[in-house]
C-alpha positions as CSV (number, residue, x, y, z in Angstrom):
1,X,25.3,-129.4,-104.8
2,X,23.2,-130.7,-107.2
3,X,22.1,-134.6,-107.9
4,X,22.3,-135.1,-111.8
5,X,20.6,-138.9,-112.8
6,X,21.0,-140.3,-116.0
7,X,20.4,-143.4,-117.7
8,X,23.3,-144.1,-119.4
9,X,27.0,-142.9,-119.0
10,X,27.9,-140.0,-120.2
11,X,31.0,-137.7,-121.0
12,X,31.7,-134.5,-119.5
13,X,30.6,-132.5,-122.9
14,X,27.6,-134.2,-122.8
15,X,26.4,-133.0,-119.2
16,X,27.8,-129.7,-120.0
17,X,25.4,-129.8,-123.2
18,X,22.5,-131.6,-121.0
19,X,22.6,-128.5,-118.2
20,X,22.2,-126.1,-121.1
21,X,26.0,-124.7,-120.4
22,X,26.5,-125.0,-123.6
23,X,24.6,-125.0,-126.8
24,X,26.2,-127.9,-128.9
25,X,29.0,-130.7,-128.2
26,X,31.4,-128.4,-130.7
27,X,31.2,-125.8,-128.1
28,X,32.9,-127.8,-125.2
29,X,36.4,-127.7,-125.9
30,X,36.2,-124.0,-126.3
31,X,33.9,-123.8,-122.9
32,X,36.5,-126.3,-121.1
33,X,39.7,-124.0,-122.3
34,X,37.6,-120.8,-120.9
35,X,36.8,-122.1,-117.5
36,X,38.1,-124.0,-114.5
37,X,36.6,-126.9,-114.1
38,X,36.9,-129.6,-111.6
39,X,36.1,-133.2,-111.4
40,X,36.3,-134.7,-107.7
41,X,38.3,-131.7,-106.6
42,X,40.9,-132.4,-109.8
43,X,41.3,-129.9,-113.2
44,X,39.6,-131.6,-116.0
45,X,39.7,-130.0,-119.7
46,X,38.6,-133.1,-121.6
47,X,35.6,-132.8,-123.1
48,X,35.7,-136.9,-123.5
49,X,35.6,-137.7,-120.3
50,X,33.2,-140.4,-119.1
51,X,31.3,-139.0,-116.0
52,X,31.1,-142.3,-113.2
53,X,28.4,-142.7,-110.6
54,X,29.6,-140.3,-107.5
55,X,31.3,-137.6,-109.8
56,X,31.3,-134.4,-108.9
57,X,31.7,-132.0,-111.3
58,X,32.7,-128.6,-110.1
59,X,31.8,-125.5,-112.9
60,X,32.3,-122.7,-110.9
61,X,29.6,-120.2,-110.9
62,X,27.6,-122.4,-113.2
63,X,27.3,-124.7,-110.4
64,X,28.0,-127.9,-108.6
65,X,26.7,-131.4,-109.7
66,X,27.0,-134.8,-108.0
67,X,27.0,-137.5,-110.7
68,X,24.1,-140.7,-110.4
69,X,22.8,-143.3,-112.9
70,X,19.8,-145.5,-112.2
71,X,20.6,-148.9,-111.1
């Protein structure tokens, strides 16, 4: 699993754009409806979704992320 820090909080479109999964925030829903993805072991398909310090985002063969901000 992979650490992922940010700055700021973020949603779950906006890591998906950050990681390069997908090209441009438009692109999430589709991506989100297309694959399984999992947020602390749970199905998650909105793309609004604010990410918290500990996450962990689960994408499958695209990988797996643990959520951290700097303090």
């Amino acid at each position: 699993m992979e650490s992922i820090q940010f700055d700021e909080l973020i949603t779950l479109g906006q890591f998906l754009k950050h990681e390069g999964i997908i090209g441009t925030g438009g692109e999430a829903k589709w991506f989100l409806q297309e694959n399984e993805v999992l947020l602390n072991g749970e199905l998650e398909n909105r793309r609004g979704k604010k990410l918290h310090e500990g996450d962990e985002v689960d994408l499958g063969e695209f990988g797996q992320f643990r959520i951290e901000y700097s303090q």
